[in-house]
C-alpha positions, 0 to 999 in steps of 0.5 A: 500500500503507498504511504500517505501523510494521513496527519497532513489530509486532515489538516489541510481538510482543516485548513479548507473547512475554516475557509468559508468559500461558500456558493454565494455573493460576497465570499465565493472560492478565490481563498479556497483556490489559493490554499490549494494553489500554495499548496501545490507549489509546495511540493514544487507543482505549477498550478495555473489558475484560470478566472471563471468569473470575478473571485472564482477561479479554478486551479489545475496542476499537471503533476508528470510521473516521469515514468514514460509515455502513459495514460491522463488521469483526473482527480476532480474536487469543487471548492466553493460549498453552500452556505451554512444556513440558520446558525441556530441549527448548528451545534458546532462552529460551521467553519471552525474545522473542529475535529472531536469524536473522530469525525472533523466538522463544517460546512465542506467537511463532506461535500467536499473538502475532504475529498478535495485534499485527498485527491492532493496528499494522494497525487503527492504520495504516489509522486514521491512513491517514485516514478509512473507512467503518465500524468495526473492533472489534479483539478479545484473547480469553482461553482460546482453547488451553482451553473458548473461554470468551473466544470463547463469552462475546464470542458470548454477550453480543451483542458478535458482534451487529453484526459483518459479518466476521471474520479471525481471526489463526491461523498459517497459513503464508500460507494463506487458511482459510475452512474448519476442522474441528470438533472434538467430544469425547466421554467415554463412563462405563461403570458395571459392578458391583465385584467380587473379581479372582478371582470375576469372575462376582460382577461386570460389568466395565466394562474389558472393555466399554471395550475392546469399544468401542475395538475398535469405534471404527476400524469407526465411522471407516471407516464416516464416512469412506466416507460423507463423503469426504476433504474437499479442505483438510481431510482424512478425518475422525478418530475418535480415543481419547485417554483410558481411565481404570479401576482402581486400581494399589493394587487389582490384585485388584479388578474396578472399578465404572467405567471413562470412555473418552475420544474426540476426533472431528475431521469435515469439513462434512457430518458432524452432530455428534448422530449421531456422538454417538448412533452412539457411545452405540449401540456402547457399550450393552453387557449388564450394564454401563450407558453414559453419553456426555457432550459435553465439546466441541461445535465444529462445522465451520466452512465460509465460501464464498470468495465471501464478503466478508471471504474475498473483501477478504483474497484481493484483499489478499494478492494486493495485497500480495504479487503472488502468487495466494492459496493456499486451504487449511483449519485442521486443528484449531478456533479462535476463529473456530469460535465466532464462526462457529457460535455467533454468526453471523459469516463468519469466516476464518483467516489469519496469521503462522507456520507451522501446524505449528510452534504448540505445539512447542518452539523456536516461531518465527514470520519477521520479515519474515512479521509485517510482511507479514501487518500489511500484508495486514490492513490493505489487507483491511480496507481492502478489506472496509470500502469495499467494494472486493473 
């Protein structure tokens, strides 16, 4: 097994948590970056760092293993987290990195700072190992809890181009993810006419049109769940409103013009994307009142085979590593590595530290003992996938 600097991990996952780079306006990643940056030059890495947008940067070093022609591997971590929410919720400091009880606490800890400083103290164990074939590009991504704006401009500016494989370092309690949900949301604005509350034949009222649609919306999800059956990591597939704006509380009397009706479908591979689209736009059109569907998100599932390479290196790692046979399972929502997948090209697979159902929540926590594992399981995988030894 490679020696990791398990004290190191921890504490630079300290180091991260106390930053408190949240997915928001005023404190955003650029802090985040910058440790990892230093970090990386510590060990005499170049990091470039590449502006997604104003204090949102994303940091990528290329570390050569100096042992001859070989294949690319990616470690992916986002750095910016969501925020902590209601402080009286929490009965630690969210951003103090505490570590008590062997588990280290705060906003990150899980989803995923741990797993960010892991794929890093991994990279460098296996560096000081000694040599390897290939190279490994470690990769901090900005906005990944947002647009994806690090993943989509990582994708876009070819950076992906020679990249064989990624893990992407998501808590996912031990399970291997090959598979993830896409995630596609929709606003639907619906255009009537405005009128006085008490004449309503002098309008076309757009709410009623609205509820029309939300009264369609369960029959649309049994009909794409009848035709594509409960997938067996990821479940049925969901389709769900989540916002209905219209109106004025100022203006009770006033039948309003507009009215937008927001949608987050979650599919399950098999379900095309355009035609969920389509299906809602048909349901909207409505006599009299005008329908316009927008796509605010467009992430479309994320379906890598076991057999591949990079799943193949981190199953024979973890099975190394921990003496127990891999647990295959799917991410229930969208990450980084639905970019990379769809967008660039490149076989990725979901794996870290921390539990799936504990990100976002208050009194986020992550298990020591799981950050130093996992650094391990990174890098015999990597390991792995460069030498070819699955």
């Amino acid at each position: 097994m490679i020696d990791v600097d398990a004290d190191g991990v921890v504490a630079f996952t300290q180091e991260l948590v106390r930053i408190p780079s949240t997915n928001d306006p005023g404190r955003r990643e650029r802090a985040a970056a910058e440790l990892v940056a230093a970090r990386m030059r510590e060990w005499g890495w170049e990091p470039a760092v590449y502006e997604v947008a104003p204090d949102r940067p994303n940091v990528v070093a290329v570390v050569e293993g100096g042992g001859g022609a070989g294949p690319t591997l990616m470690f992916e971590g986002h750095t910016d987290v969501v925020t902590e929410g209601d402080l009286s919720t929490w009965t630690v400091d969210p951003f103090g990195g505490e570590v008590r009880d062997g588990r280290l606490w705060g906003r990150g800890s899980a989803d995923m700072k741990s797993g960010l400083a892991a794929t890093l103290y991994a990279t460098r164990a296996l560096q000081l190992a000694g040599p390897f074939p290939g190279r490994i590009k470690v990769c901090a991504l900005a906005d990944e809890e947002g647009l994806m704006l690090g993943a989509h401009h990582f994708v876009s500016t070819g950076l992906g181009a020679d990249v064989d494989g990624a893990i992407v370092a998501e808590p996912e309690a031990g399970e291997i993810c090959a598979v993830a949900k896409g995630a596609l949301r929709l606003r639907v604005d619906l255009t009537g006419k405005m009128a006085h509350g008490a004449m309503p034949g002098h309008g076309r009222n757009p709410i009623q049109a609205a509820g029309a649609l939300l009264a369609e919306l369960p029959s649309l999800q049994e009909a794409l769940q009848a035709r594509h059956p409960a997938h067996e990591h990821l479940g049925e597939v969901y389709v769900t409103p989540t916002v209905l704006r219209a109106g004025s509380e100022e203006q009770v009397n006033v039948i309003p013009a507009v009215a937008s009706l927001f949608v987050d479908v979650r599919t399950i591979p098999g379900v095309e994307h355009k035609e969920v689209t389509d299906q809602v736009a048909a349901l909207a059109a409505r006599d009299g009142v005008s329908a316009v569907v927008s796509v605010l998100v467009d992430r479309p599932p994320v379906d890598v085979p076991v057999s591949d390479p990079v799943v193949a290196a981190l199953a024979a790692a973890h099975r190394s590593v921990t003496g127990e046979e891999p647990v295959y399972g799917g991410v229930p929502g969208s990450t980084d590595g639905s970019v990379l997948t769809h967008w660039g090209g490149i076989p990725s697979v979901v794996y870290g530290p921390g539990g799936k159902w504990i990100a976002h929540q208050a009194d986020e926590f992550v298990e020591v003992a799981e950050i130093v594992r996992c650094t391990q399981v990174f890098a015999e995988a990597a390991r792995r996938f460069l030498n070819g030894d699955l």
